[in-house]
NUTOR-85528 format. One record per atom (N, C-alpha, C, O): residue in three letters; atom name; x, y, z. Coordinates in nm, 4 decimals. Layout:
! NUTOR-85528
@code = ALA, site = CA, east = X, north = Y, up = Z .
...
END
This chain:
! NUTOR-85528
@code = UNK, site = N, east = -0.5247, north = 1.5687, up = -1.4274 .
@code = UNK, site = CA, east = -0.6446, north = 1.4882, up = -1.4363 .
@code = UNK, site = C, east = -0.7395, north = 1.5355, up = -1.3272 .
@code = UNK, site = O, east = -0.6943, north = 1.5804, up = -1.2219 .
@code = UNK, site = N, east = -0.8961, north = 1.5245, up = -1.3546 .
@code = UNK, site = CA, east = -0.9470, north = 1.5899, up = -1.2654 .
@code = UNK, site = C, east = -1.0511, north = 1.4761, up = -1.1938 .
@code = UNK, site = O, east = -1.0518, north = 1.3636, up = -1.2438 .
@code = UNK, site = N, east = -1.1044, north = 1.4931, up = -1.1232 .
@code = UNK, site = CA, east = -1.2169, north = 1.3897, up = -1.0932 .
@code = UNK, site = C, east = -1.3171, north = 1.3333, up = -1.1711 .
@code = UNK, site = O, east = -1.3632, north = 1.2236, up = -1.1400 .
@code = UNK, site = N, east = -1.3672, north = 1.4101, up = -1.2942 .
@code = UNK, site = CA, east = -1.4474, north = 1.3838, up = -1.4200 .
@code = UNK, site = C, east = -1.4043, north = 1.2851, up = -1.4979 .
@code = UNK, site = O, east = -1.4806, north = 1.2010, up = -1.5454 .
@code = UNK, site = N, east = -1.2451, north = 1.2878, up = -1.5228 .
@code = UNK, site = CA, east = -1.1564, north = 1.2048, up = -1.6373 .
@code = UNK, site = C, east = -1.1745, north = 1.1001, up = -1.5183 .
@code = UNK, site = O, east = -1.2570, north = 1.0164, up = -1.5549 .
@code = UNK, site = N, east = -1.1243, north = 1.0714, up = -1.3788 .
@code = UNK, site = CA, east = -1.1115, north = 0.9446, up = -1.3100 .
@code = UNK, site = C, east = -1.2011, north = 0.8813, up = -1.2991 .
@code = UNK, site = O, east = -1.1739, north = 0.7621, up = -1.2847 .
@code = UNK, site = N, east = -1.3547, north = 0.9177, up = -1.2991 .
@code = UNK, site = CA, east = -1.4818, north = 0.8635, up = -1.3114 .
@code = UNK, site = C, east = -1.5283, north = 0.7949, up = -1.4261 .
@code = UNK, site = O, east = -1.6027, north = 0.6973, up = -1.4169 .
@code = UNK, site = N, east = -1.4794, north = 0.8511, up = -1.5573 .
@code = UNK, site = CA, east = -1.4974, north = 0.8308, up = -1.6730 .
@code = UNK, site = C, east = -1.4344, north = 0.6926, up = -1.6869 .
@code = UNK, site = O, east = -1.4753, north = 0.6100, up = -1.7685 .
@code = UNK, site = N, east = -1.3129, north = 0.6673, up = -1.5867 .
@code = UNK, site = CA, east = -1.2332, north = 0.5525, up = -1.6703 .
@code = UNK, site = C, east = -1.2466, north = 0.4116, up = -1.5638 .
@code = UNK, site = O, east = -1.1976, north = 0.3062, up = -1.6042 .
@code = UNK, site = N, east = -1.3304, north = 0.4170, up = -1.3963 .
@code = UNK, site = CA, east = -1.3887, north = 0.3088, up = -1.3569 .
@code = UNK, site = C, east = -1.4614, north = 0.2397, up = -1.3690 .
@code = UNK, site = O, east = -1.5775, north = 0.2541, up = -1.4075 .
@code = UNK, site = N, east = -1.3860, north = 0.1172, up = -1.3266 .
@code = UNK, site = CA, east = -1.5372, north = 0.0261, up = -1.3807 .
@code = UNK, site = C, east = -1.5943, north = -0.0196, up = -1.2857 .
@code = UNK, site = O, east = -1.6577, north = -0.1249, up = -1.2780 .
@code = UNK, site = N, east = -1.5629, north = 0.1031, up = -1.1634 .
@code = UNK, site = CA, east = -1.6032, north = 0.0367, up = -1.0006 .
@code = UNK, site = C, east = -1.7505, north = 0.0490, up = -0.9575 .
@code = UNK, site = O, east = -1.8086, north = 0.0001, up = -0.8606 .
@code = UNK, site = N, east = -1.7935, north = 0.1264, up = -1.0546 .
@code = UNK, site = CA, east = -1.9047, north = 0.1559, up = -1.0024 .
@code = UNK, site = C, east = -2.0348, north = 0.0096, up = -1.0508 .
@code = UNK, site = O, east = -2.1375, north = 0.0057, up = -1.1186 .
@code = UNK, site = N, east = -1.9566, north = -0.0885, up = -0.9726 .
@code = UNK, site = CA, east = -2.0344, north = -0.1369, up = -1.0035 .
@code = UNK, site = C, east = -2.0849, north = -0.2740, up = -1.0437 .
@code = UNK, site = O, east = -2.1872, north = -0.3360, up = -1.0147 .
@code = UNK, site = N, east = -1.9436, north = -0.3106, up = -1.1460 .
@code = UNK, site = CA, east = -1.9074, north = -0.4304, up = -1.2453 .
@code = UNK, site = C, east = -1.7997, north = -0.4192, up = -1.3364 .
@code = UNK, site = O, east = -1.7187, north = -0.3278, up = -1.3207 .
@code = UNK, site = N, east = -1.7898, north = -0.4853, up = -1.4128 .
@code = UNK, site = CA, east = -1.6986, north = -0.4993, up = -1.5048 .
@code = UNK, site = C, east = -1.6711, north = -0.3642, up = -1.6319 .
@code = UNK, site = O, east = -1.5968, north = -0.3466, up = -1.7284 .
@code = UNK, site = N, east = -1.7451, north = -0.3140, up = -1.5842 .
@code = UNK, site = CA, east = -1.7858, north = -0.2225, up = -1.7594 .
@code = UNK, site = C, east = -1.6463, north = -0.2315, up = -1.7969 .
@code = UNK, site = O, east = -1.5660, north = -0.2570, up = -1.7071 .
@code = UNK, site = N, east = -1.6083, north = -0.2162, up = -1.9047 .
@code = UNK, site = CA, east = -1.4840, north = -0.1975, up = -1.9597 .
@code = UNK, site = C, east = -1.4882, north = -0.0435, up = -2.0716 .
@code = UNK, site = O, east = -1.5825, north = -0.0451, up = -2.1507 .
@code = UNK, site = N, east = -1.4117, north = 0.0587, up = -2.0784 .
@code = UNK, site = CA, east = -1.4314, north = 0.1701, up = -2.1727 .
@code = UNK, site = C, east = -1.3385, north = 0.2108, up = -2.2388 .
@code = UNK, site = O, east = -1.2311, north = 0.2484, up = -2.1917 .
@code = UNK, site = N, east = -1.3831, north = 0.2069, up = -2.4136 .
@code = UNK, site = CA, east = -1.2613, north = 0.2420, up = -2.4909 .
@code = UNK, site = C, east = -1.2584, north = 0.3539, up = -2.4594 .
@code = UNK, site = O, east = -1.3570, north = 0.3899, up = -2.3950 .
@code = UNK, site = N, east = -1.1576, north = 0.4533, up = -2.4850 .
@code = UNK, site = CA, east = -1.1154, north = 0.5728, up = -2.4867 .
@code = UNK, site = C, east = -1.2046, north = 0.6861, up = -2.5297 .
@code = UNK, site = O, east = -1.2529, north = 0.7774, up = -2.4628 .
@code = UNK, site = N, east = -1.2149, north = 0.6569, up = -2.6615 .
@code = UNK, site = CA, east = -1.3623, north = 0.7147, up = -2.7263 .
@code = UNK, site = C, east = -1.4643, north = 0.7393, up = -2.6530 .
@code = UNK, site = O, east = -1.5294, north = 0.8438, up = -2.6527 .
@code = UNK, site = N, east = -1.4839, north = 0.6335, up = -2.5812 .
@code = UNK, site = CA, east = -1.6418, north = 0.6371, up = -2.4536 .
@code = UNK, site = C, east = -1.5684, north = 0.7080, up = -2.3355 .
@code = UNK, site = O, east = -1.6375, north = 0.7526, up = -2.2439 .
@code = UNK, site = N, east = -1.4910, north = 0.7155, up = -2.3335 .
@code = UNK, site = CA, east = -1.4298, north = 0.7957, up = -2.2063 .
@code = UNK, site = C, east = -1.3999, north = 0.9201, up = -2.2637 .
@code = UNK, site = O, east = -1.3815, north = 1.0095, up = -2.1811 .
@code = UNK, site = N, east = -1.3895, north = 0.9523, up = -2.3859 .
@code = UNK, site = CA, east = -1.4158, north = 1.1272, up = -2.3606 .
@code = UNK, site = C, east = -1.4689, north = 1.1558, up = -2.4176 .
@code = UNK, site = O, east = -1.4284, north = 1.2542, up = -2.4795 .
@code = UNK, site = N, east = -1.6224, north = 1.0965, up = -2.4582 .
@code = UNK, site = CA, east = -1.7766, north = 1.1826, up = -2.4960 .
@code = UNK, site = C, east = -1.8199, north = 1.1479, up = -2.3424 .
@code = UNK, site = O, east = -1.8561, north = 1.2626, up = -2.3160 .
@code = UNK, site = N, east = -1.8415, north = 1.0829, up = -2.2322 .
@code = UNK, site = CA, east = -1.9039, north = 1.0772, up = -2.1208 .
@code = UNK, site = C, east = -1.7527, north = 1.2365, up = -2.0681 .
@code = UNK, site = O, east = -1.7743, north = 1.3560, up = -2.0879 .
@code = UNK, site = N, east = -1.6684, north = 1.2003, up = -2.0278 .
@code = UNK, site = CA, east = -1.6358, north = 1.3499, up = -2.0200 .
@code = UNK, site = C, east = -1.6423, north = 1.4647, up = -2.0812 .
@code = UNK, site = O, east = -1.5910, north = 1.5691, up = -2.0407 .
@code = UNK, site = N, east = -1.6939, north = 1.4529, up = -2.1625 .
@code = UNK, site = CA, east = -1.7058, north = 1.6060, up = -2.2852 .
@code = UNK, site = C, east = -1.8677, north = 1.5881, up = -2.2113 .
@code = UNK, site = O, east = -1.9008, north = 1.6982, up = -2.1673 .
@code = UNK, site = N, east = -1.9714, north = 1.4863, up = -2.1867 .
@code = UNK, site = CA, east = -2.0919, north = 1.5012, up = -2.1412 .
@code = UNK, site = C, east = -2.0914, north = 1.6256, up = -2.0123 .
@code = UNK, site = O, east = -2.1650, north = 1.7228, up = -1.9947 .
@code = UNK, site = N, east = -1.9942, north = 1.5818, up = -1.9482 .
@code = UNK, site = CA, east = -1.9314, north = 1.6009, up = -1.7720 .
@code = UNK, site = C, east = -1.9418, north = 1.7002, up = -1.7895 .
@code = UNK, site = O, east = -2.0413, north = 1.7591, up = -1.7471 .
@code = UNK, site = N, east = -1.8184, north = 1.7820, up = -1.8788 .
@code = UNK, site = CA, east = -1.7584, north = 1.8905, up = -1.8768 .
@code = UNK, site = C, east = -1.7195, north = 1.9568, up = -2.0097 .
@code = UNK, site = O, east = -1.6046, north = 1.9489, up = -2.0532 .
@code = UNK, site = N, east = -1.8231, north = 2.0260, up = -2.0766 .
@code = UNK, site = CA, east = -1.8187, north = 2.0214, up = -2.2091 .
@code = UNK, site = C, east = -1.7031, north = 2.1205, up = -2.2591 .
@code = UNK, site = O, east = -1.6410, north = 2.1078, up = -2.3646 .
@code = UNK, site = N, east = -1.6822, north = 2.2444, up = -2.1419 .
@code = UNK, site = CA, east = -1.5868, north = 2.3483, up = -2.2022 .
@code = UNK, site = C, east = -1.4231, north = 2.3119, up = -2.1978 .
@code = UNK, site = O, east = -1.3229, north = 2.3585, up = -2.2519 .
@code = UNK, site = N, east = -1.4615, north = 2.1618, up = -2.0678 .
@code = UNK, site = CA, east = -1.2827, north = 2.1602, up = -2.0242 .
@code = UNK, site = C, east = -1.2254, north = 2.0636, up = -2.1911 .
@code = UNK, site = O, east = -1.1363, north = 2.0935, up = -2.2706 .
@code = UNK, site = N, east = -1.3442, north = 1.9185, up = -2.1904 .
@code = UNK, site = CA, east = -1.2866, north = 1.8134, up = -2.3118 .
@code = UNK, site = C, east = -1.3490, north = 1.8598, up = -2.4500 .
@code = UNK, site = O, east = -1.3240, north = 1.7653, up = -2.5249 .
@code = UNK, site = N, east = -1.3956, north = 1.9257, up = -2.4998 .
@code = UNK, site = CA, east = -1.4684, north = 1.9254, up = -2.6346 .
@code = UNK, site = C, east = -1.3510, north = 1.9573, up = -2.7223 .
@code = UNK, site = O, east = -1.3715, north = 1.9401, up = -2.8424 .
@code = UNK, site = N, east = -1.2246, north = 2.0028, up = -2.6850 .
@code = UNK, site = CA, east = -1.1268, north = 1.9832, up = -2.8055 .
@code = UNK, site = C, east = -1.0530, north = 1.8476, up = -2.8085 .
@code = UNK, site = O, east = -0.9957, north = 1.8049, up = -2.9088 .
@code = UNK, site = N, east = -1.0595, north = 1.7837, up = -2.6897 .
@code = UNK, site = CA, east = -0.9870, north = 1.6506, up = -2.6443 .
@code = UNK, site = C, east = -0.9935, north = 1.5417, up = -2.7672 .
@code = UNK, site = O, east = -1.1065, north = 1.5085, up = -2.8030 .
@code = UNK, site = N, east = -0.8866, north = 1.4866, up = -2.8307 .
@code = UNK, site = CA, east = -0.9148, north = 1.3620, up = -2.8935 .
@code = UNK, site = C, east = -0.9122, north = 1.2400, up = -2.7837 .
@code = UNK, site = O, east = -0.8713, north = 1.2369, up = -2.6676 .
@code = UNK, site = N, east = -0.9650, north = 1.1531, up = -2.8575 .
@code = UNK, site = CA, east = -0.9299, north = 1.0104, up = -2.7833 .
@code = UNK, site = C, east = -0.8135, north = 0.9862, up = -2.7561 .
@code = UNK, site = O, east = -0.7806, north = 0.9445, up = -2.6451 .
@code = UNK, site = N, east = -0.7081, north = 1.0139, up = -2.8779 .
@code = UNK, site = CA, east = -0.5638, north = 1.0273, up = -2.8519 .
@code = UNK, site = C, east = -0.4766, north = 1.1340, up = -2.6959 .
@code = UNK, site = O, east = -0.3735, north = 1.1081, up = -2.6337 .
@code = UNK, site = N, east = -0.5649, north = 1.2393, up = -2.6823 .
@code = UNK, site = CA, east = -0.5142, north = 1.2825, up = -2.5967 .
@code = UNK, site = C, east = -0.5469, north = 1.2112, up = -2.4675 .
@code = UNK, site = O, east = -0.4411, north = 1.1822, up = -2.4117 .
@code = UNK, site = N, east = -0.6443, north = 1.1746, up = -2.4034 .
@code = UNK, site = CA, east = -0.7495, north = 1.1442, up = -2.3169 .
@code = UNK, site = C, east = -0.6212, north = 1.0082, up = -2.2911 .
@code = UNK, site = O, east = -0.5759, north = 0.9998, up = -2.1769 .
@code = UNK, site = N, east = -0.5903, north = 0.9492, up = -2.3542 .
@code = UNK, site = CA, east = -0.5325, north = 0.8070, up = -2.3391 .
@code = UNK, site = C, east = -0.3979, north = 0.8468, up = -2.2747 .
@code = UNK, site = O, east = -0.3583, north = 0.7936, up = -2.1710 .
@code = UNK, site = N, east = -0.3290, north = 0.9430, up = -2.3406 .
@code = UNK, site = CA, east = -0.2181, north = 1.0197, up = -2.2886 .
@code = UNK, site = C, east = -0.1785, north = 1.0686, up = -2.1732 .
@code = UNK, site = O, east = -0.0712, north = 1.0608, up = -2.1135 .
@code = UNK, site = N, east = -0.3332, north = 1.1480, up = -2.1362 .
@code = UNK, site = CA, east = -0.3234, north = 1.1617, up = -1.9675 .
@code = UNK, site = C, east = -0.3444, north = 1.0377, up = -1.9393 .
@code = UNK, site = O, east = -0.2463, north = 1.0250, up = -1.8661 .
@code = UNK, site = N, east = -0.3796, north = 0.9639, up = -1.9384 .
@code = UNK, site = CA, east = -0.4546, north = 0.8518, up = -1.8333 .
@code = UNK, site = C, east = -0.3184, north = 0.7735, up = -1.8396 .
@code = UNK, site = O, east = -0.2854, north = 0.7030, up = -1.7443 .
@code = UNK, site = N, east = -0.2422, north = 0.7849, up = -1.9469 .
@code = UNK, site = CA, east = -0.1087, north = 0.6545, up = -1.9391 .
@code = UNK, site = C, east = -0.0140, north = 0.7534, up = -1.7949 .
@code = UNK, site = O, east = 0.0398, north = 0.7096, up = -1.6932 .
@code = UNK, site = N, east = -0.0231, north = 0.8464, up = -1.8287 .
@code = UNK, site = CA, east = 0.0447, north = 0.9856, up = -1.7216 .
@code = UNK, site = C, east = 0.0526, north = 0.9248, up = -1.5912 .
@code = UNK, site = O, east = 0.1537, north = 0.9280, up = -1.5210 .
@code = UNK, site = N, east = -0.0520, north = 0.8713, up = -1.5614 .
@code = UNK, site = CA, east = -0.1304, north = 0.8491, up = -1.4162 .
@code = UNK, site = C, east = -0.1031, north = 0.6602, up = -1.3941 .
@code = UNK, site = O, east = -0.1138, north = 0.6086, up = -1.2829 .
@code = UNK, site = N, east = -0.0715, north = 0.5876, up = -1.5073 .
@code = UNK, site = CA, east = -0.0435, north = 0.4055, up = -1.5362 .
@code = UNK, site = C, east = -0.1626, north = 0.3971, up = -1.5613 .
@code = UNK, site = O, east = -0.1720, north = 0.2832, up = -1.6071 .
@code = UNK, site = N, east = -0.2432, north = 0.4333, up = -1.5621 .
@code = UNK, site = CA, east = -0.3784, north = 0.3322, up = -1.6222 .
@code = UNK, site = C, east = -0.3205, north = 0.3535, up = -1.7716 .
@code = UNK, site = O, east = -0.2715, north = 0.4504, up = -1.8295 .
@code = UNK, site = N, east = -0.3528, north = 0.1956, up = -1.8150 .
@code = UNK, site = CA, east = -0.2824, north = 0.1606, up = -1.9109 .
@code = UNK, site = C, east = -0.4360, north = 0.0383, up = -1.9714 .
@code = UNK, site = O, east = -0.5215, north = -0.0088, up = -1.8964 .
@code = UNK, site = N, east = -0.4239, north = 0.0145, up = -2.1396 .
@code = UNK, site = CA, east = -0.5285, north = -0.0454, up = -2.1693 .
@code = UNK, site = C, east = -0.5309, north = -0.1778, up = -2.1441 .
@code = UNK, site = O, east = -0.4395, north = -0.2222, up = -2.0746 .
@code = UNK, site = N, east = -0.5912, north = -0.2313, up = -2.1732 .
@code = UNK, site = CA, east = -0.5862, north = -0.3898, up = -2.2486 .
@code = UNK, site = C, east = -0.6804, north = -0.4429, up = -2.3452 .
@code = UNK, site = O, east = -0.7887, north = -0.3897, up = -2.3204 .
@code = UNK, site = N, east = -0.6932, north = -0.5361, up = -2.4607 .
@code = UNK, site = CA, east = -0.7464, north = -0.5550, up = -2.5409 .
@code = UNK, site = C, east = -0.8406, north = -0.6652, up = -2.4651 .
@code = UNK, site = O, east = -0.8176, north = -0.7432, up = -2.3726 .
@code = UNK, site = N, east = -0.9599, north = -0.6372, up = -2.5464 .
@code = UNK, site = CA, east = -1.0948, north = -0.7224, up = -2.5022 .
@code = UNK, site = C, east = -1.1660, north = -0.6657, up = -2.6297 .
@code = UNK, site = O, east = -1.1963, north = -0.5515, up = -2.6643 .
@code = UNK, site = N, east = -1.1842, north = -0.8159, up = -2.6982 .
@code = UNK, site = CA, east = -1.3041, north = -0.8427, up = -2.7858 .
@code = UNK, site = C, east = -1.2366, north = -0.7583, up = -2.9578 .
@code = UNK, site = O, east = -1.2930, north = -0.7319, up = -3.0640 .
@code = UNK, site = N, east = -1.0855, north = -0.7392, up = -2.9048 .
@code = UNK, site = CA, east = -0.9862, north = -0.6615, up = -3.0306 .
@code = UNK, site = C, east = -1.0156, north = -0.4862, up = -3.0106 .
@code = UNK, site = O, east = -0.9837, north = -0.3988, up = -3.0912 .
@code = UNK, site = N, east = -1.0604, north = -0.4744, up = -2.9258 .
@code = UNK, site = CA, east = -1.0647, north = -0.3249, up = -2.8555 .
@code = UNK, site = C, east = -0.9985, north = -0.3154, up = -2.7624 .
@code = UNK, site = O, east = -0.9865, north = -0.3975, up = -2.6715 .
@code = UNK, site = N, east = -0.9070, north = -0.1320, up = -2.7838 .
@code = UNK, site = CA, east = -0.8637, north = -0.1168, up = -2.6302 .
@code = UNK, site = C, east = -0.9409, north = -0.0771, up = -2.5192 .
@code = UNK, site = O, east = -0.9709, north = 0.0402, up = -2.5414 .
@code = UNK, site = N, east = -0.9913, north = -0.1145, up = -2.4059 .
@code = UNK, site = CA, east = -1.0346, north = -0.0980, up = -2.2985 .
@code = UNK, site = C, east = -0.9903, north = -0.0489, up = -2.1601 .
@code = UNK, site = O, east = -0.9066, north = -0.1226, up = -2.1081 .
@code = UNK, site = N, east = -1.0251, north = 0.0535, up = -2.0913 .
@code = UNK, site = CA, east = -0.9825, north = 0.0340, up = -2.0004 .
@code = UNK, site = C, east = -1.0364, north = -0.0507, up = -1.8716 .
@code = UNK, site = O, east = -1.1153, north = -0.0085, up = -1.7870 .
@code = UNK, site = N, east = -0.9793, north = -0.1722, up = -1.8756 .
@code = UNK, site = CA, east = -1.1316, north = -0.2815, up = -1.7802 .
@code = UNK, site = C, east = -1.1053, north = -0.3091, up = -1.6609 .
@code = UNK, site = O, east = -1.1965, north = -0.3482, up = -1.5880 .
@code = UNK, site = N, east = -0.9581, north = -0.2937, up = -1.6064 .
@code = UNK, site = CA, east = -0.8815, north = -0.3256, up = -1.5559 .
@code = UNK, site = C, east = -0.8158, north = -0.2093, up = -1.4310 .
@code = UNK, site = O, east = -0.7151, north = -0.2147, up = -1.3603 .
@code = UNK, site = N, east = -0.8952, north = -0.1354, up = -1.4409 .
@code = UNK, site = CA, east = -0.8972, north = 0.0043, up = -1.3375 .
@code = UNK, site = C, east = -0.9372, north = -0.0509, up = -1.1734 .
@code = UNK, site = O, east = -1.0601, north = -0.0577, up = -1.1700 .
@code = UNK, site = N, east = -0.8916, north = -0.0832, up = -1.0676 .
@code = UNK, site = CA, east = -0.9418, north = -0.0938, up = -0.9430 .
@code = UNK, site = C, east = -0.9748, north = 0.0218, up = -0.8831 .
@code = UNK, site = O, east = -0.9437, north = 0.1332, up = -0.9252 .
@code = UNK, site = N, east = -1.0421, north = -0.0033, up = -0.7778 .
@code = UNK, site = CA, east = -1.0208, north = 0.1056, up = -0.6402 .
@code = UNK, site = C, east = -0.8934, north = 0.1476, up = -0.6368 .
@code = UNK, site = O, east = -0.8558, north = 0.2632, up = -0.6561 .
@code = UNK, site = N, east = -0.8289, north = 0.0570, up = -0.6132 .
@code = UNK, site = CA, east = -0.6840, north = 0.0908, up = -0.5356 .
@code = UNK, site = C, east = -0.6240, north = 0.1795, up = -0.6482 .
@code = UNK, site = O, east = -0.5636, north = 0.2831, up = -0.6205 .
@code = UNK, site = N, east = -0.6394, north = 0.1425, up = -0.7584 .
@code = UNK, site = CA, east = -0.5536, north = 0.1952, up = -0.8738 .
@code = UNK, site = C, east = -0.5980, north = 0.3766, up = -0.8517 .
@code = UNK, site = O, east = -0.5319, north = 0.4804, up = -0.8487 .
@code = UNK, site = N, east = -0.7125, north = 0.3503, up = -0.8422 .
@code = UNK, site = CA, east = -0.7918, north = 0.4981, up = -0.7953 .
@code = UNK, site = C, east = -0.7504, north = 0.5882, up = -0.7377 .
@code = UNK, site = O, east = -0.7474, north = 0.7061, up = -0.7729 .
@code = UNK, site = N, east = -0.6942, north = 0.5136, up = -0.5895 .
@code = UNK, site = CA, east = -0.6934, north = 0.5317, up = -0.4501 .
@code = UNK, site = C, east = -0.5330, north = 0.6057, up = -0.4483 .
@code = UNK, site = O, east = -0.5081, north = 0.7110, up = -0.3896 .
@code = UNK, site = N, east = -0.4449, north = 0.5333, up = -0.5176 .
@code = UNK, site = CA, east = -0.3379, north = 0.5872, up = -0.5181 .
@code = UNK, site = C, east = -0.2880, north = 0.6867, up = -0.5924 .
@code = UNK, site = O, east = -0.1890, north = 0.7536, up = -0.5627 .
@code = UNK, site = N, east = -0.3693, north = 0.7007, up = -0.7105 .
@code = UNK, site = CA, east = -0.3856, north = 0.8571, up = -0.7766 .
@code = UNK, site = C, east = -0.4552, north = 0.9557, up = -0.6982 .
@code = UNK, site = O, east = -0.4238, north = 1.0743, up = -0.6884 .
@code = UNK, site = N, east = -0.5739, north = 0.8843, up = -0.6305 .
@code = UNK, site = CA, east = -0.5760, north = 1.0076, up = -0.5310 .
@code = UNK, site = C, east = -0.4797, north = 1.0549, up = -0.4588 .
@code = UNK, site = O, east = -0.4421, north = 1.1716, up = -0.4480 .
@code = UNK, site = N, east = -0.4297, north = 0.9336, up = -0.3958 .
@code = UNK, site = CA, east = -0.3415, north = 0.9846, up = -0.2919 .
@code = UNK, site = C, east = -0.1640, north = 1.1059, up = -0.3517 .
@code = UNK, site = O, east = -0.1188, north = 1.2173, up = -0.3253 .
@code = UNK, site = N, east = -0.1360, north = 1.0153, up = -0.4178 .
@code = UNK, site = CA, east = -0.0090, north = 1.1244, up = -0.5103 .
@code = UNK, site = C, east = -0.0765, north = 1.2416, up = -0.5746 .
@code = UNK, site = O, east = -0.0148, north = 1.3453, up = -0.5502 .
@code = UNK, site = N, east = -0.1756, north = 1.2581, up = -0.6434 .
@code = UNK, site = CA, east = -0.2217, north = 1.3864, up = -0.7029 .
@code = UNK, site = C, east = -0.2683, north = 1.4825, up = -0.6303 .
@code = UNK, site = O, east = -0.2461, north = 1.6017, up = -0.6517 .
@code = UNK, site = N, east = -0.3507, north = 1.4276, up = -0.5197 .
@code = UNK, site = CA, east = -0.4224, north = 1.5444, up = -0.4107 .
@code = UNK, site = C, east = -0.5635, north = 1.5476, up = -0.5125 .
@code = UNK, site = O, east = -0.6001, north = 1.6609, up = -0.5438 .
@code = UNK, site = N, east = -0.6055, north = 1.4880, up = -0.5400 .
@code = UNK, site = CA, east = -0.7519, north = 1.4678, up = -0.5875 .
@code = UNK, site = C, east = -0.8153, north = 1.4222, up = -0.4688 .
@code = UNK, site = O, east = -0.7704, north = 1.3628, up = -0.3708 .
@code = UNK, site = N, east = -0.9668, north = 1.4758, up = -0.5079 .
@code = UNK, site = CA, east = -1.0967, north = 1.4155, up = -0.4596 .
@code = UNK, site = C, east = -1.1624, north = 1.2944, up = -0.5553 .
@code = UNK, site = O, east = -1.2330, north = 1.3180, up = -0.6533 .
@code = UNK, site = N, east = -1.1294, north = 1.1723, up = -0.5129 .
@code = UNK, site = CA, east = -1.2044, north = 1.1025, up = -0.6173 .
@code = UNK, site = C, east = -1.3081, north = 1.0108, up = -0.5187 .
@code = UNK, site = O, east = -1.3674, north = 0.9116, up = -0.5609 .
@code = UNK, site = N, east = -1.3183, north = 1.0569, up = -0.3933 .
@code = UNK, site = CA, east = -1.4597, north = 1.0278, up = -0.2892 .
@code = UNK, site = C, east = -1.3830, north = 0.9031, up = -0.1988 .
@code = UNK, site = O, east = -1.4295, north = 0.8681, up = -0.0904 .
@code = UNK, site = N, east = -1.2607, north = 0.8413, up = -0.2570 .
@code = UNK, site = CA, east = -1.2295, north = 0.6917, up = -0.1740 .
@code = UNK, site = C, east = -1.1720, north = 0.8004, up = -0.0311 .
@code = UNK, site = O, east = -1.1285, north = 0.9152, up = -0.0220 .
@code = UNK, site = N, east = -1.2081, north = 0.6649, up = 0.0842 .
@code = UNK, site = CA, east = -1.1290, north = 0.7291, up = 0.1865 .
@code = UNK, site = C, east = -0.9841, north = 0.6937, up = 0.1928 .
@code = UNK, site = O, east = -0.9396, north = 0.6302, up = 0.0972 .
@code = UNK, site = N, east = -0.8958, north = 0.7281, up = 0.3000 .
@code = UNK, site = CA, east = -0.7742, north = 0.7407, up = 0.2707 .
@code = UNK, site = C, east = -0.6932, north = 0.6021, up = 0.3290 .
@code = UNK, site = O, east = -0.7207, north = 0.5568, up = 0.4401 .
@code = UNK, site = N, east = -0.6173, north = 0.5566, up = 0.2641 .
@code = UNK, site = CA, east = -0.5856, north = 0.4700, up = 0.3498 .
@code = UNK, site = C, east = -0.5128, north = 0.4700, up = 0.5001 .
@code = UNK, site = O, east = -0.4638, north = 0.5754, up = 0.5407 .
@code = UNK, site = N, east = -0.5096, north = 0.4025, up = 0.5456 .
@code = UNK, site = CA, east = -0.4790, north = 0.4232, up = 0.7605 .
@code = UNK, site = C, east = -0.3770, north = 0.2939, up = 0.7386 .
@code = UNK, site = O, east = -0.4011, north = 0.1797, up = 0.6995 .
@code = UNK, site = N, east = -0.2136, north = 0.3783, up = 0.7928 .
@code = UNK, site = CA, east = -0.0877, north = 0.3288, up = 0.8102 .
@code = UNK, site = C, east = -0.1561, north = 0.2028, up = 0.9182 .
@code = UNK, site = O, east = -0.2564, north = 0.2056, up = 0.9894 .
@code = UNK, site = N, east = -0.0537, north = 0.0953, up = 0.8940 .
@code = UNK, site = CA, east = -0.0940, north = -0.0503, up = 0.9666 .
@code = UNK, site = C, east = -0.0366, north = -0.0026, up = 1.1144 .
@code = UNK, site = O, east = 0.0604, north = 0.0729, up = 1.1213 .
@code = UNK, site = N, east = -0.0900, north = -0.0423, up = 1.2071 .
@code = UNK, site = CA, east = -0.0646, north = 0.0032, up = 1.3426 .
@code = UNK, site = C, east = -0.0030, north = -0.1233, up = 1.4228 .
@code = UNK, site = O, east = 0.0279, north = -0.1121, up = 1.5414 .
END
């Protein structure tokens, strides 16, 4: 997963947004047209379950609405991504 797909699937920026899958990989196929333009929705969901972001239904759609920082934060931290959060600092 790269920083494009982790952007695609917060809803931190901000509010609540919630995003089916579908909307999460035409805004990444927007991103990065050569890496997702073969990507189904089906795949896109696949990585992201890879990582626990996992859906939930809202309004009889799957969504992903339910994405935190932290949820973020700790894929950064196990993957070695840049996803811009800073790091967390052991309790002293």
């Amino acid at each position: 997963m790269n920083q494009t797909e982790m952007e695609m699937t917060s809803p931190c920026d901000g509010g609540s947004t919630s995003r089916g899958v579908g909307e999460i990989r035409d805004k990444a196929e927007e991103a990065e047209p050569d890496m997702f333009k073969q990507w189904s929705p089906k795949g896109v969901s696949s990585h992201l379950k890879r990582y626990g972001l996992k859906t939930n239904k809202s309004a009889g759609r799957k969504v992903y609405g339910r994405v935190t920082p932290d949820d973020l934060r700790k894929i950064q931290t196990a993957y070695a991504v840049d996803l811009g959060f800073a790091e967390e600092q052991a309790p002293t």
